[in-house]
N, C-alpha and C positions, 0 to 999 in steps of 0.2 A: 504493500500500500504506500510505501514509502517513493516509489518508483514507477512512473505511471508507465512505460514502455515495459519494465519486470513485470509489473500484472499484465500488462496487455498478452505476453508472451505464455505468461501461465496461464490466462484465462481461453486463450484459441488451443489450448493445447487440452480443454475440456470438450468432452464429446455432445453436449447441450450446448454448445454455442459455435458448432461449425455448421456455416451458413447461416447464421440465425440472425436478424434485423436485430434483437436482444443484445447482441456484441457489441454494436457500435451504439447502441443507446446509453446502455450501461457505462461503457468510456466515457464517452460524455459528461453522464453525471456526476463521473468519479471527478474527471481530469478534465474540466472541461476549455482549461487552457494548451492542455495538449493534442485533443481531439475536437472532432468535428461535429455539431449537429447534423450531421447525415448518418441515414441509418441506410442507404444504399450502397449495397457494395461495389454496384455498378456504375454510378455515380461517383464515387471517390476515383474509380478507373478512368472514367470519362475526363474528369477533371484535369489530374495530371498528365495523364498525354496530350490534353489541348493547351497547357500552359507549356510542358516541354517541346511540343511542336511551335508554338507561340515565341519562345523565348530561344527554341534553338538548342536547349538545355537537358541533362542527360540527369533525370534525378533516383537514377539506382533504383529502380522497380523491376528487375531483369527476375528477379527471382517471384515476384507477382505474390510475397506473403500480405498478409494482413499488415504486418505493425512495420515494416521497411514502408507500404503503400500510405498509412498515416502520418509517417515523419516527413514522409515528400510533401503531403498535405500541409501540414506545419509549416515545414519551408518558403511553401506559393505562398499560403498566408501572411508571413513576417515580413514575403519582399512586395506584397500586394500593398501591406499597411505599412512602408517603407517611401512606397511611389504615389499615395495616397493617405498622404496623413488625414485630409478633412473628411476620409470617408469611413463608414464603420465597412469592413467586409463581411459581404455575405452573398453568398456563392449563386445561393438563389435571385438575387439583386437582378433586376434584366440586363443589366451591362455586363453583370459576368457572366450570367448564364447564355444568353449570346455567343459568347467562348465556347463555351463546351458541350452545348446542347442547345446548335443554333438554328433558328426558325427555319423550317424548310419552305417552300412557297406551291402553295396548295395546287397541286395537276390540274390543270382542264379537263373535266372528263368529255368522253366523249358522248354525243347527246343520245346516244342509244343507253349509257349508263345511268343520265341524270335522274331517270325515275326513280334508277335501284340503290343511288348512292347517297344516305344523310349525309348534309353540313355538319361541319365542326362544330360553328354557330348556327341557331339559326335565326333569321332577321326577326325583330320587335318592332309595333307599332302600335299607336292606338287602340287599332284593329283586333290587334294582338291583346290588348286587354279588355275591349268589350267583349270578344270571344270569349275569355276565361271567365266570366263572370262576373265581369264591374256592369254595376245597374247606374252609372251616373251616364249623363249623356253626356256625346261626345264634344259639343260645344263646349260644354265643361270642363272634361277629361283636356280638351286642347289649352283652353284656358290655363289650366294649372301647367302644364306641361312648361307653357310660353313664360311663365311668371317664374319659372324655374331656372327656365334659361334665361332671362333679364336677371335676376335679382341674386342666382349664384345658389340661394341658400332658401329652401323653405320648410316649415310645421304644418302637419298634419291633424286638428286637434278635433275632436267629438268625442260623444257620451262612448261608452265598450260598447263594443261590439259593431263599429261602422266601420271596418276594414282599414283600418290605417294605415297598420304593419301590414298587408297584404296588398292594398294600393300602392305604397311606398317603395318596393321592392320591384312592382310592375313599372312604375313612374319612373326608376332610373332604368329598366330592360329598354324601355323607351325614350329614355333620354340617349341610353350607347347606342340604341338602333338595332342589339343584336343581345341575346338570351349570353352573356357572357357572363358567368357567377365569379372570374376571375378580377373583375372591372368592378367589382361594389365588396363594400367591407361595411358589414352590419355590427354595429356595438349598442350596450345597452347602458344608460345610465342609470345610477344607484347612490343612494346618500354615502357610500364611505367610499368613488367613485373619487381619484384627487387627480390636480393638473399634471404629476409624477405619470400617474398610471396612463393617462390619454395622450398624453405630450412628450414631454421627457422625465425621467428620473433616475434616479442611482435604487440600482438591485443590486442583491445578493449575489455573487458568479460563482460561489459554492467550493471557492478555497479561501474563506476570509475574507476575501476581499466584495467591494463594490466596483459595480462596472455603469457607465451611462448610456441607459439604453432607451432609443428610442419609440414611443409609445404609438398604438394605430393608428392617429390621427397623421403624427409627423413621418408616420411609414408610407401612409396614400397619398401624403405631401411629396414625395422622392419618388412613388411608383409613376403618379400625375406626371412629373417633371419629365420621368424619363422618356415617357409613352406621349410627347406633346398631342400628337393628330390623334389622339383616342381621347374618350371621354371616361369618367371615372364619377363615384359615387359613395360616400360613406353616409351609412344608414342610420340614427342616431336613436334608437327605441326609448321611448318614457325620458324624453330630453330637461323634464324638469322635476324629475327625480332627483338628480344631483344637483347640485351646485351647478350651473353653467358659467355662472362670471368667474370661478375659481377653477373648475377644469378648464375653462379655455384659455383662462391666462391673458398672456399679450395677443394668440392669436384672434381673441374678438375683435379687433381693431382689423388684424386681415383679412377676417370673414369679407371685409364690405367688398362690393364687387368693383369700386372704382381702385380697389389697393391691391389688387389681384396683379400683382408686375413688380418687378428687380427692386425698382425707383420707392417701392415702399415697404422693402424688407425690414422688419426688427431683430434686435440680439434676442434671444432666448432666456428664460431665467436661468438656465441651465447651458452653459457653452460645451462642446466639444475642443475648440479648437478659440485662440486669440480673434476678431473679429468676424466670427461667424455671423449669419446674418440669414434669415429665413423668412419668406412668403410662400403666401397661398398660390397656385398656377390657375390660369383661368379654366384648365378642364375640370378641375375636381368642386364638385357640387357636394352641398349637404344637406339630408332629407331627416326629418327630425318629425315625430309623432310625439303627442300629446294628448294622455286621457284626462280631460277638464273634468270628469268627476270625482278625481281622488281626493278625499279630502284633508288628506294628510301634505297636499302641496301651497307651497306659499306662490304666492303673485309672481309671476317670471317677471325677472330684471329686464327693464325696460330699453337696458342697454343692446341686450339679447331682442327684445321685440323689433327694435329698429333695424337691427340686420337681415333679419327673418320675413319671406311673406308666410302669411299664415292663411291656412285654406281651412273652412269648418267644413267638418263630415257630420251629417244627420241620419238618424235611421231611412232606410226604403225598400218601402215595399212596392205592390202596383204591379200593372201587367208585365214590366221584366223583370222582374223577380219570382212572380208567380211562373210566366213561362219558361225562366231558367231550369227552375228547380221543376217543372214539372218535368221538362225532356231530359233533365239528367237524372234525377232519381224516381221516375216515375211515378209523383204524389198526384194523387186526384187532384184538379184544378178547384171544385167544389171543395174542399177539405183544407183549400192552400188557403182559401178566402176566409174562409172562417177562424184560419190560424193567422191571418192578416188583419183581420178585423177586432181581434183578441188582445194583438200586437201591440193594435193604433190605441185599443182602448186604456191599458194599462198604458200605455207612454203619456198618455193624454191627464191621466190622475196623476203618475209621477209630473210632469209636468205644471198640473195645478195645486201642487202642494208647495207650501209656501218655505216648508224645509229642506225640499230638493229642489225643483227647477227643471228647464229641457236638458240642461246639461250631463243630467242623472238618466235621460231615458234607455231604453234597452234596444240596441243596434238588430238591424237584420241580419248579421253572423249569428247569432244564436240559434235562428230556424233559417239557415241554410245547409243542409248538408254538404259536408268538403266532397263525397264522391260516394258512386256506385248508388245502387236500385235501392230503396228504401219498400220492401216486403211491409210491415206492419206499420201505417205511419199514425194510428193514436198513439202503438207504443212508440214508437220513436218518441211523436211531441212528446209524452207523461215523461219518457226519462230524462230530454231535453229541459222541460221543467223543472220537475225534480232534483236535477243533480248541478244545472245552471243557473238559468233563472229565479227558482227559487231563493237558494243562499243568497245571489245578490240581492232578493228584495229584502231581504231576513236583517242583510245586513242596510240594507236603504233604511229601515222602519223597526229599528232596531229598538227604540223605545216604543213602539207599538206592534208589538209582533200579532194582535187581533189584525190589523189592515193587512199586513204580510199576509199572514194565513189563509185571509178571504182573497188578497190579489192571485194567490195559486190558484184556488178554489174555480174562479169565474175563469182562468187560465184554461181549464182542464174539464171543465160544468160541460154532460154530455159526452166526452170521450171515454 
């Protein structure tokens, strides 16, 4: 233990860890200033023959063991961050990974193939999200879209259950143009949620020491850069659960979209290097949902409002919602109305109670099934009820659980 290359040597020489991804995890965790977070072994091979083809350079991998192929690894590393002081290395980073596992450019098939061969990606649109089952209209859908692209930065906010997080996720498919899960970075904010953890901060590297590592935010900030003609996306779930003016730090002042360029870069609380200097890129957008009926949240900083456009989502029902759900899960159309008209009734009480509001009422995700045939659909709604709706009214009318009990009651009266 004392020797990170002496364990390395004792431990391949164990019969539970040849070929095992477990190998190179494990080094890691031990040494992880001598080894690599990769746990590919083919990868590590990749690597060093395209830097020694690269550099011209012969780094003793002739005998192809495991722990001579990680000290090469070491090596590239030390003269990578030798030639690149301002940059953390990481192999995965698209500048190096271009090195050694470089984009190839996609064949033309030929047009007798294009029926039988899926894209890699494939394109988003609007289109693309009124087909999966967004019930707002497309004027709308466009609207927000636009307000997206002008303003850089926008909130998602209604009662639970109006598809935010499921909008939100469609709204940048359709911002990149194309279904690419690798172009959005979803994070979720949370009151112990600090500017360390989103931005930058000093972690633990797991031999004593601290290391400054760069957080999600400032990671899609460097992938943005790199990638300029692509569009990019970080998803921001329950954006005022945490602290916003403390996770974002200086970068609120970058949000805005006329500071998106070089000429308005700030220092960081946290530097890597003497005059570092960091902005936002104009491809990289932030999509941030907000449930207005938690009532454990304070007034969002009004600083955060000004950067933000905010879009309200309402519950909806009506004929497309009804004819969604009825051609996918095949629910009676007669049985949809009556569980629409149940819907509007009870939002309509939460709404005229003077201790909740619209902002309290109950979204159409809860009677929407996500997929496949719905066989019994009383019991569906009852367990729908039941085990959803319910608890949330339980907890609405918490001091009156008689109105709770009777809002089920009339919920389920007849099924």
């Amino acid at each position: 233990m004392t020797d990170p290359w002496d364990f390395a040597e004792w431990l391949d020489a164990q019969e539970y860890c040849q070929g095992r991804q477990f190998r190179h995890a494990f080094l890691y965790l031990l040494f992880p200033d001598a080894f690599e977070a990769i746990m590919s072994q083919g990868h590590k091979e990749k690597i060093v023959n395209a830097f020694s083809k690269k550099w011209g350079e012969d780094f003793s991998i002739n005998d192809k063991d495991n722990v001579t192929l990680d000290k090469a690894l070491l090596e590239i590393r030390k003269r990578l961050e030798d030639e690149h002081s301002d940059t953390q290395v990481d192999f995965y980073s698209s500048q190096l990974k271009d090195i050694w596992q470089p984009r190839q450019p996609r064949p033309q098939p030929l047009l007798s193939q294009v029926r039988e061969t899926a894209p890699l990606f494939t394109s988003y649109s609007i289109d693309s999200i009124l087909t999966e089952g967004c019930f707002l209209e497309r004027e709308k859908l466009e609207t927000i879209l636009q307000r997206l692209r002008d303003k850089k930065n926008l909130i998602l906010q209604g009662p639970p259950g109006t598809g935010k997080t499921w909008l939100a996720k469609k709204l940048a498919f359709a911002l990149i143009g194309e279904r690419d899960e690798d172009k959005i970075r979803p994070v979720q904010f949370h009151p112990n949620l600090s500017y360390e953890d989103f931005v930058r901060g000093w972690r633990p590297s797991g031999n004593g020491k601290l290391d400054l590592v760069d957080g999600p935010f400032l990671q899609m900030i460097n992938t943005a850069k790199d990638d300029p003609e692509s569009e990019y996306a970080i998803i921001i779930e329950e954006i005022n659960r945490g602290n916003p003016a403390q996770i974002f730090g200086e970068m609120l002042t970058l949000l805005e979209s006329d500071k998106r360029n070089k000429a308005e870069a700030l220092e960081l609380s946290y530097r890597k290097r003497e005059g570092e200097r960091v902005y936002i890129p104009e491809n990289l957008y932030v999509l941030g949902t907000m449930n207005v009926a938690d009532r454990s949240i304070a007034m969002v900083d009004f600083a955060l409002r000004r950067r933000f456009a905010f879009v309200d989502l309402e519950p909806i029902f009506g004929n497309v919602w009804q004819d969604w759900v009825h051609n996918q899960c095949k629910i009676d159309e007669e049985f949809l109305s009556q569980v629409e008209d149940r819907m509007k009734t009870l939002n309509k009480q939460i709404a005229e109670d003077s201790n909740l509001g619209a902002q309290f009422r109950v979204g159409h995700s809860y009677v929407t099934p996500s997929a496949g045939e719905i066989d019994d659909s009383p019991e569906w709604f009852k367990q729908v009820v039941e085990t959803e709706i319910g608890p949330l009214l339980d907890e609405y009318w918490f001091d009156a659980p008689d109105t709770a009990q009777k809002a089920r009651e009339q919920l389920l009266e007849g099924f």
